[in-house]
N, C-alpha and C positions, 0 to 999 in steps of 0.2 A: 504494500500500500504506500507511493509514493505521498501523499500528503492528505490530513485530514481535515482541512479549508474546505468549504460548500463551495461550490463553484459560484463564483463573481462574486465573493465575497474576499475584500480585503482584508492579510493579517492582523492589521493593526483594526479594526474593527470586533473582530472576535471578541466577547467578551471570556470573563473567566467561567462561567458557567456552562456556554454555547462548549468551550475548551476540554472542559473534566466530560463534558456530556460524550463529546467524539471521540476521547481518548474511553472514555466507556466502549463505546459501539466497536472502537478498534480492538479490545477485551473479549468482547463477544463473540468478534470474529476469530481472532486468532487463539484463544487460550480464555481468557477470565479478566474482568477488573474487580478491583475490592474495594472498597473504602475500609480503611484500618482509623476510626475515632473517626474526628472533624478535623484532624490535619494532614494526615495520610492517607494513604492509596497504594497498593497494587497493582501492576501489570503485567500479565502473566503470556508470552507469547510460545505455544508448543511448536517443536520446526524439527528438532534433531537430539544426536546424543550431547552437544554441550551446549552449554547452559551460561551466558552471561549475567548476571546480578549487579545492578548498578544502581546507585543511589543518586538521586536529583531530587531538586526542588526544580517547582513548579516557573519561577523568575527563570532560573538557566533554560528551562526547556522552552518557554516558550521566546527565549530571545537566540535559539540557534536559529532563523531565519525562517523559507517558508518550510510549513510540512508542520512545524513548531511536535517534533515527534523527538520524544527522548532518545538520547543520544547510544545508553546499551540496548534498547530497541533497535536503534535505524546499523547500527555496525552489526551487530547479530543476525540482523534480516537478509544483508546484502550477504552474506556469507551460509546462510541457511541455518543457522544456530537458534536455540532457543533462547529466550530472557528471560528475566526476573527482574522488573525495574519497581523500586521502592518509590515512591513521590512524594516527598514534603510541600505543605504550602505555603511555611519559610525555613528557614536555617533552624532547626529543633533539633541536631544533633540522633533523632529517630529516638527519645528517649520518652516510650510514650506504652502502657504496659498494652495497647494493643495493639504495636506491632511486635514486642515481647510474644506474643499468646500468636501470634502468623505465624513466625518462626516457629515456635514450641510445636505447630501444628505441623511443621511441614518436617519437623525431626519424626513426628510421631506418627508419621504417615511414607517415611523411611523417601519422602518426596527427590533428597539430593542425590539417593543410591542411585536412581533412575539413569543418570548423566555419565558419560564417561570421562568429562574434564570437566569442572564449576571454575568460573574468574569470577574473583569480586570487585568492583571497580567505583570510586567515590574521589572527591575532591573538596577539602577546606573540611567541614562541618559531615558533610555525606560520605569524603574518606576515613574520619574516623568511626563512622558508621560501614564501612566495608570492611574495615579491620574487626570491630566491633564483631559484626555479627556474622563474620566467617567463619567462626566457631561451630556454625551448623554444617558445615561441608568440611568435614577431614581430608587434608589431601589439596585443598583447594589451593589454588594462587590468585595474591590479594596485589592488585596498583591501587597506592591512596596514593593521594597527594597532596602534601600540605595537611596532614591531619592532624588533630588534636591529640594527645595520649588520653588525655580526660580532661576538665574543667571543674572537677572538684578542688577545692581552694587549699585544703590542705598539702595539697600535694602539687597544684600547681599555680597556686596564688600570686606568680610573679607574673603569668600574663593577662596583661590588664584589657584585654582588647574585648573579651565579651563576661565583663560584669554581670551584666544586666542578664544572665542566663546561669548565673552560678545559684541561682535554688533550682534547676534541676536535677534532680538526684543522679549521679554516675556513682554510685554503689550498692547499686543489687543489680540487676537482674544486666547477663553483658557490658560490661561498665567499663572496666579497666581494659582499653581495645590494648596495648601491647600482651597483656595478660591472654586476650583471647586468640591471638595469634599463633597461640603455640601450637596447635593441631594443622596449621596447613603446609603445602610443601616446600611453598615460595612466596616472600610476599617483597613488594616493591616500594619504598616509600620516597618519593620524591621533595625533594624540596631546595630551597636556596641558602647557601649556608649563610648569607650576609642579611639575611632574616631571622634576626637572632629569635625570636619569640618559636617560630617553625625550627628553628636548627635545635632548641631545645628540646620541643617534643619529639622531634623523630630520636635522639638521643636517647629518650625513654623506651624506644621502640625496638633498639637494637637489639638485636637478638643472631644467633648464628645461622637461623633460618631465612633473615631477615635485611637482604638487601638496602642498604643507604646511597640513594641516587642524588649526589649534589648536581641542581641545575645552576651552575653558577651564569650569575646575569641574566637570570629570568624572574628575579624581584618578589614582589608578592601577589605576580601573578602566573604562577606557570604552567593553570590550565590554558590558559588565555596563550600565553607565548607557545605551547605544545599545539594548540590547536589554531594558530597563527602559521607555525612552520609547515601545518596538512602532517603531523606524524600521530598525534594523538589515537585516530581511527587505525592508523598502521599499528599503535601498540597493542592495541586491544584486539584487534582480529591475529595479530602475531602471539600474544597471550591465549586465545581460544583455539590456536592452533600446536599448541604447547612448544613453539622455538621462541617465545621470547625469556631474554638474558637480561643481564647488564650490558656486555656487548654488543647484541643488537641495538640495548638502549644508547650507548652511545653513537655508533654508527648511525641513527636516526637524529641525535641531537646536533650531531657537525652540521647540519642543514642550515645550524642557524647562524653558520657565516655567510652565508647569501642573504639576511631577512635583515630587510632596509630596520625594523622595529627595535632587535633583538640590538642591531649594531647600533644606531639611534640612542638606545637607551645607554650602552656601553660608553657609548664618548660622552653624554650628558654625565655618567659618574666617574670618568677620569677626570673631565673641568673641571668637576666641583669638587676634587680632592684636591686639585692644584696639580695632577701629575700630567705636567703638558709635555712632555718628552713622551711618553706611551699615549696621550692623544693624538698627538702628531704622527708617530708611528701606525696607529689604529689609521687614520685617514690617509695615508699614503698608501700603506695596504688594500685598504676598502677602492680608491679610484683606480687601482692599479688592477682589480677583478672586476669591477663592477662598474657602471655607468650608475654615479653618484655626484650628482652637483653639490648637493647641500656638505658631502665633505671635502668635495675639491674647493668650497669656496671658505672652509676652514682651516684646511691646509697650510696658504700662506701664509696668516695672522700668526697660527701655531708656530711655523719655521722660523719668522721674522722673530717674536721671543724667544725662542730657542737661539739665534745668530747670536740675539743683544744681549743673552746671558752668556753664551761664549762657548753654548753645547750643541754646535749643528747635528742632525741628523748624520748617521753614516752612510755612503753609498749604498741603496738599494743590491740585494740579492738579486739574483734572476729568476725570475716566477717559470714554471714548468713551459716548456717550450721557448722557452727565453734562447736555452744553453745550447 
């Protein structure tokens, strides 16, 4: 089903209701939708032996453009795979006891034996909710990114970034996600280490099973930058086909020396450290691959301090095919 828009109806018209209604009827068609309480929902797509599990709120999905179709839905689909996509209808961390009693239902119903590979897949608040509740699929491999360990204050009270969410309970029932991680075979946690608040919690998360992916220079956003460079869908279909690594993950992340954004951001935090020897560097390499005005027209300013302090650049190397 490539999109659930009424025909001649504009996206941005849809309300939210007209939204949860089609993503229902997509449920009925393919597999089940659920309402779990008034902020959750299920969607359950049967297709094959593996099974993606991804956790979204209702904001991200309905701003991946048209189709406005969850993101472990639409990668699962194109590949013939089944889903499980979880939906919040805001950042709740999934800490709600009736999605507790989904899961309890689908252990007790031996639901994940069914699959021959389970991926769990979440980001910010929904990664620590993939970590969280991978505990129901032994054997599973988990990509979060950027996840929480918890938001209970005792234990992690120095990140001040979501106060206003620390009376929700993370200790009972799936609580401690690095804790629940230990049953699965591989999990993947991404994040940026100059994010200190993120580099702490994946920290808690370490574990020997437990892959630590520095995306360095992709900030505090790197679903956003993963799914800027077009690798993101490559990770998750390379996960449901059980070759993704670290190595393939870095092999997919070099891409973002070609991404005007990714480089953009780069030279914005050389300036503003004052390292204009490696800004300068950075823009001479960038116009030397790339057709880039905006760092060719940096360049010279860069070089000219660089002369006046009395540290010119060295003679360029020769780029491949140069020699």
């Amino acid at each position: 089903m490539d999109s659930i828009l009424e025909p001649g109806k504009p996206m941005r018209e849809m309300s939210d209701s007209d939204w949860k209604r089609q993503i229902a009827e997509l449920g009925e068609e393919e597999g089940y939708y659920e309402p779990l309480g008034p902020a959750h929902a299920a969607l359950f797509a049967d297709r094959g032996p593996v099974l993606l599990v991804s956790f979204e709120s209702r904001g991200a999905i309905r701003s991946r453009g048209e189709g406005q179709l969850p993101l472990g839905y639409a990668v699962a689909e194109t590949a013939d795979h089944s889903s499980l996509t979880l939906i919040s209808d805001r950042d709740t961390w999934f800490r709600d006891p009736a999605v507790y009693a989904f899961f309890d239902r689908l252990v007790d119903d031996g639901f994940f034996e069914d699959f021959d590979r389970v991926v769990f897949y979440g980001a910010g608040p929904c990664g620590y909710a993939a970590a969280a509740f991978s505990v129901v699929a032994p054997g599973a491999t988990v990509i979060a990114i950027q996840p929480q360990a918890t938001l209970e204050p005792r234990l992690t009270g120095w990140d001040d970034r979501f106060t206003e969410m620390r009376r929700l309970c993370f200790t009972d029932r799936y609580g401690f996600a690095p804790d629940m991680l230990e049953g699965v075979g591989r999990a993947y946690v991404l994040f940026d280490p100059a994010v200190t608040l993120d580099a702490m919690h994946a920290a808690l998360m370490a574990r020997p099973w437990v892959e630590l992916l520095a995306c360095f220079g992709a900030g505090s956003t790197v679903e956003r930058m993963l799914t800027d460079l077009d690798v993101l869908e490559t990770m998750l279909t390379q996960a449901c086909a059980g070759s993704f690594d670290a190595m393939s993950f870095w092999r997919l992340y070099r891409t973002r020396r070609i991404s005007g954004r990714y480089l953009r951001h780069r030279l914005a935090h050389l300036e503003g450290a004052g390292r204009t020897y490696l800004a300068a560097m950075l823009c001479r390499n960038v116009v030397r691959r790339m057709n880039a005005p905006r760092f060719r027209a940096r360049l010279d300013p860069l070089e000219e301090a660089l002369a006046a302090k009395g540290t010119p650049l060295p003679e360029p190397l020769p780029l491949p095919g140069e020699i």
